[in-house]
N, C-alpha and C positions, 0 to 999 in steps of 0.2 A: 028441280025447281028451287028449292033450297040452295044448293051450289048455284043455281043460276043468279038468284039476289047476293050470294056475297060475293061471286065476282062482280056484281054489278056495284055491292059497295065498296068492297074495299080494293076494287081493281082486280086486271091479272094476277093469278096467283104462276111464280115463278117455278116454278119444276125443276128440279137437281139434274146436273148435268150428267150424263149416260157416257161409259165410255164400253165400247164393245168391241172387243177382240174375236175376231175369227179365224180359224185354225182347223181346213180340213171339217170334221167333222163337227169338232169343237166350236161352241159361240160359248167367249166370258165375255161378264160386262162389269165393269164399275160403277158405281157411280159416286161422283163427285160432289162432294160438297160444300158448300160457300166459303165456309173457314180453312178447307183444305185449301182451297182453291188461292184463296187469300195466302195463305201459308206458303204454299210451292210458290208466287208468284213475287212475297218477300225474301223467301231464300236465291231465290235466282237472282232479284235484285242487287241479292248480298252479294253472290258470288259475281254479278258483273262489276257491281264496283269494287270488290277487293279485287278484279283482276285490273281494272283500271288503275287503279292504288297500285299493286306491284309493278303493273306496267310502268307508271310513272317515276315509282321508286327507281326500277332497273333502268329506266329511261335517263333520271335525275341526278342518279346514284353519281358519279363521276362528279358531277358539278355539287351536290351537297359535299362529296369526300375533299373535294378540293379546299371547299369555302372551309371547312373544319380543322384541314392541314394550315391550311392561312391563316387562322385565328391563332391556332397552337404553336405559328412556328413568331406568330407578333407577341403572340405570349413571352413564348421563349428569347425574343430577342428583348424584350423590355426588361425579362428576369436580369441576360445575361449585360444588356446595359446598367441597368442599375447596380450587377455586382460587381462591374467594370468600376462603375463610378465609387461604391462603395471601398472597392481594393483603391485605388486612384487616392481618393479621402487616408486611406490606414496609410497609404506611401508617404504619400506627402505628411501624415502627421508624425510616420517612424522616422524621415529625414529632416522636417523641423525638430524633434528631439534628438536626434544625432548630431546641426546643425547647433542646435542648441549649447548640447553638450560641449562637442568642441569646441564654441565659443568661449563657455565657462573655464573649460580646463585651461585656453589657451592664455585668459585673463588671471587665472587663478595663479597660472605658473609667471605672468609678467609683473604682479603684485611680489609674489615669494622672489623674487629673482630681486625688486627692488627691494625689500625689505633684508634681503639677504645684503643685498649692495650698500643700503645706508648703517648694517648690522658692522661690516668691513669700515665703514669711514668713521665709525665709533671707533673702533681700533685702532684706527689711524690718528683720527684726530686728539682723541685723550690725553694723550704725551702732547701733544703741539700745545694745547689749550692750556694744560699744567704749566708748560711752557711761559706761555702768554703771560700767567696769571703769576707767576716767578720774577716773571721780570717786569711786574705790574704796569701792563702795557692793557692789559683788558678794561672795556670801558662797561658801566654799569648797563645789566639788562634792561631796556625800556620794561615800563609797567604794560601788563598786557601780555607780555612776550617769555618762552620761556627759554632758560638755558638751553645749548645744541644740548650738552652737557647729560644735563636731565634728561632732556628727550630722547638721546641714542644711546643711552647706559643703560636704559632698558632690555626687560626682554624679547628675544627676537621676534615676539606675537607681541607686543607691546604698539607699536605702531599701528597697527592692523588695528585693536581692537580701539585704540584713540578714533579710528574710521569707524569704527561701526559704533562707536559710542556717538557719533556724531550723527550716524542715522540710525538715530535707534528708533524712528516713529514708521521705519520699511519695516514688516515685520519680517518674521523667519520666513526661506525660501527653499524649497530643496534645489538643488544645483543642476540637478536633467531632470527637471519637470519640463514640459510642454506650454507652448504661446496657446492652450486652449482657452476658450470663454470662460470668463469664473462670474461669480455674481457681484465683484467689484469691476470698477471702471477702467484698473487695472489688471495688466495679468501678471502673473509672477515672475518671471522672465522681464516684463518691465522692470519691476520692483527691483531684482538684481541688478539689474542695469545703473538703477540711480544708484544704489549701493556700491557697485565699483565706480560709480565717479565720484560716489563721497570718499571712497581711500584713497582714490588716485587723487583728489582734489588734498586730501590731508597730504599725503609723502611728498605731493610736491611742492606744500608749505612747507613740509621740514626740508625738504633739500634746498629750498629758495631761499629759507633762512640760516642753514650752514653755509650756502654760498656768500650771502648779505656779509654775517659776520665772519666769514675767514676774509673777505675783501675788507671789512673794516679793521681787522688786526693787523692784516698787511700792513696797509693805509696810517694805521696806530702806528704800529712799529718802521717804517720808513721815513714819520714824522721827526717821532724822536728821536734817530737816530739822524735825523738832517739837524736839528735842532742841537743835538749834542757836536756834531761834526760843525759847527756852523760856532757854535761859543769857542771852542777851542782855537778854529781858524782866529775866529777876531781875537784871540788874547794872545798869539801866535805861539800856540802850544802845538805839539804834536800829533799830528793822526794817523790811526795806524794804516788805514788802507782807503780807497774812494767809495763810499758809503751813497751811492749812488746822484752822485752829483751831474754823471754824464745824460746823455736824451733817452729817452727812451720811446716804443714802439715793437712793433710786431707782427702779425697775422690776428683778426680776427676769430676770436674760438667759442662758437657761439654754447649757450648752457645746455644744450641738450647734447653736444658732444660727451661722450664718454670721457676723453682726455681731459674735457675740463676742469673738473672737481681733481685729479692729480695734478695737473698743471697748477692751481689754486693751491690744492696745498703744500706743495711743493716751494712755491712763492712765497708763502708764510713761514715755510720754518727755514729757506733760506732767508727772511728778514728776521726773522727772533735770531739766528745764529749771531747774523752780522749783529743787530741789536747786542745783543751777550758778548760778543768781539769787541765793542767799542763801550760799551761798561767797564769790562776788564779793562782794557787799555785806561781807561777816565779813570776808573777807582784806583789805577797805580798811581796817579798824580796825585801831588800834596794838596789838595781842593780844600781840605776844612779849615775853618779855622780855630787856632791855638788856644785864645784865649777869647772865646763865644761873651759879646757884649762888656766884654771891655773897649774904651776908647784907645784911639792911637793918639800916641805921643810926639812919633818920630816915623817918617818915612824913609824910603828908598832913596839914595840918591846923593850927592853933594850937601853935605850941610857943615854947619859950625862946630867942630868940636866944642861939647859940653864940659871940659875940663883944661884945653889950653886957649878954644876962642879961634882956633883959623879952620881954614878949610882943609872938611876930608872928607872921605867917602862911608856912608854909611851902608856899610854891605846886606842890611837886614831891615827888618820895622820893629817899633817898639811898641809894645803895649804897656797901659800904664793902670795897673794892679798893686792890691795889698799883699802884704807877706804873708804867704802859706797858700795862695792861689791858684788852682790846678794849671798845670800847664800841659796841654795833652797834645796825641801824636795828630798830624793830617793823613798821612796815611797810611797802610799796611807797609809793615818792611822789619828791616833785621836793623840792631842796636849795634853802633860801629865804634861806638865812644862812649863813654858815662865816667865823668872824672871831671877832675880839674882842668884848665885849657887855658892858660895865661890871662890875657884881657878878658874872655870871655868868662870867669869865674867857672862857676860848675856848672857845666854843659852838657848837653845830649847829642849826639849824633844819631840821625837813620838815616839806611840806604833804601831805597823806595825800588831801583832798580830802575833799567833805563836811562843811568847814569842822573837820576835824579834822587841828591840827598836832600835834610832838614836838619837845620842845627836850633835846638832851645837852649839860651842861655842864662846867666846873670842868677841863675836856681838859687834856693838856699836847701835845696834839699833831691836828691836825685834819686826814683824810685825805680829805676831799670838797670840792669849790669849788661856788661857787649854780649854780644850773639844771641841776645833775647829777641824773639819776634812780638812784635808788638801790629795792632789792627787801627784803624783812624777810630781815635774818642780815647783810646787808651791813655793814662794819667803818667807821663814819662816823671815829671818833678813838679816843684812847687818854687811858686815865684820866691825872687829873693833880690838880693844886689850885691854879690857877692863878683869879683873880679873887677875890673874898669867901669865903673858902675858909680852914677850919683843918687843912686835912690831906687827902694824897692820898682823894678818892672818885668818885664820879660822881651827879651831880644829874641827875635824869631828870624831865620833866614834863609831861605831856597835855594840851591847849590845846585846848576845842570853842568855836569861833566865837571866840577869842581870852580865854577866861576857862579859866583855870587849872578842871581837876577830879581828882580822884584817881586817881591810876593803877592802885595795885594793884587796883581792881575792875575794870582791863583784863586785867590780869594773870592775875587769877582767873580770869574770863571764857576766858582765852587758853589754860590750861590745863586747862581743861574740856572747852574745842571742840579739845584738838590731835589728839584720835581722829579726827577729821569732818575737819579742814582739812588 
């Protein structure tokens, strides 16, 4: 009755499940229990889904292994890209600095090469310029400008560093550094770069300016030596050789020729020679004169004898000087006379050479003996009026080949050339 109300309140009551094995004689039974039941019922679960799971694995396996190879082999090719491009980078940056390099050495050695080259035309030029400046044919340095002189008497790093004193606001560079990014705007390799064109831009001021001034001493010296060639003609004096009176012309030789800086100087000291050729020759002729700012008295020529009144030939010029008044030589030569001479009183003779002599005469006092060499300014006597003579002066007279000619167009002549001589 009692169990009949509490099934009636609280329901069927559930009864454990019976399991019963029969065996011959034998009856076992289990019985089962809810949470067992539950239990066997999630292990089997388990085990079908993990079989499902392996299934699927062993099912999938191939396409997961694949997808895994595919990742690893994208891997690997992104690694072995980027260490393509990375080696690629180090190439190209080890042959821009080999690139480099060899740029620098190949500047480095055409810099030394001209420095070495303008080191040689110091060598050369030195004697020329001495030259030049001998036969005062050199004209003054412009302001601003310096001697070749100066500038290639230097030491042979002397040049070079005139160039980098010029850019001295590049700063220091190493010579096989790399075109890399720096944190200026520039890269170093730039910087060298303006740096060789600030030396190259110097050396080829100085070579522009030994070429400027060997073409201007030419120029110098072909002047005056047309200039000297040119008085002689008009006083119809001698000249020794054609001091380039004929045309001239050539082949253009432009300055970057190597040949040209020898051909230039080459043409300089052939014009200082010839120049020095035709001094020589001028400085043998009797050009000075005897008795410097005395007046003349008596010329060349036909005139009145001063002692009987008719005509005769005055072989000589007179100057008209006090007594004791130097009477000096016109030019270099040897003493062929010194003595007494008839009309002439006491007299000088020089031979000049060239078959041109000078006779001083009318002296009262004679300070040379023969075979003396004497140079032009040299003091031969001292005015007088001694011989055929009306009164202290000096009789001076030019003798070619022993025939009396007029002097004052020595004179002229002499005072024309005393800029050149």
């Amino acid at each position: 009755m009692k169990a009949a109300s509490q099934s009636a309140v609280f329901g069927r009551r559930k009864e454990p499940h019976t399991v019963i094995i029969a065996s011959g004689n034998e009856i076992r039974h289990f019985t089962v229990r809810p949470w067992a039941a539950a239990a066997a019922g999630s292990a089997l679960a388990a085990v079908a889904i993990g079989y499902l799971l392996a299934t699927s694995y062993l099912v999938l396996r191939d396409d997961l292994i694949g997808a895994a190879t595919a990742r690893q082999a994208r891997m690997q090719h992104a690694y072995e890209d980027r260490i393509s491009a990375l080696r690629a980078q180090v190439d190209r940056i080890t042959s821009r600095q080999l690139l480099d390099q060899q740029l620098m050495e190949t500047k480095v050695s055409e810099l030394l090469e001209r420095q070495s080259q303008l080191s040689q035309r110091n060598g050369r030029l030195g004697p020329i310029l001495d030259k030049a400046a001998a036969s005062e044919t050199a004209e003054p340095v412009p302001a601003g400008k310096t001697d070749e002189r100066a500038e290639i008497s230097a030491t042979p790093g002397q040049p070079l560093a005139y160039a980098a004193a010029d850019a001295a606001a590049v700063r220091p560079f190493s010579f096989w550094s790399t075109r890399s990014a720096e944190p200026d705007d520039e890269s170093r390799a730039d910087r060298a770069d303006k740096l060789f064109v600030a030396i190259n831009k110097s050396l080829r001021s100085i070579e522009d300016d030994q070429a400027q001034r060997i073409d201007a001493l030419a120029d110098n010296a072909y002047q005056t030596a047309g200039a000297i060639t040119d008085a002689l003609e008009g006083a119809g004096l001698p000249v020794a050789a054609d001091f380039g009176k004929s045309g001239v012309g050539g082949p253009l030789v432009t300055l970057d020729n190597p040949m040209a800086f020898d051909s230039k100087v080459k043409e300089l000291d052939e014009a200082l020679d010839t120049l020095d050729r035709l001094k020589k020759e001028a400085r043998k002729l009797p050009l000075a004169n005897p008795a410097a700012g005395r007046s003349i008295s008596s010329t060349f020529g036909v005139r009145t004898d001063p002692l009987i009144g008719t005509p005769a030939l005055h072989s000589g010029m007179d100057f008209r000087a006090p007594y004791g008044s130097p009477a000096r030589a016109t030019a270099a030569g040897t003493v062929t006379k010194a003595g007494w001479n008839g009309g002439y009183g006491r007299m000088v003779e020089i031979d000049h050479g060239g078959g041109f002599t000078t006779r001083y005469a009318h002296l009262s006092k004679i300070l040379v003996a023969p075979d003396q060499k004497v140079v032009v300014g040299d003091e031969v006597g001292e005015v007088g009026s001694s011989g055929r003579s009306t009164g202290p002066h000096l009789h001076y007279e030019v003798r070619r080949d022993g025939e009396a000619v007029d002097p004052l167009r020595f004179i002229k002549t002499g005072k024309k050339l005393g800029q050149y001589l």
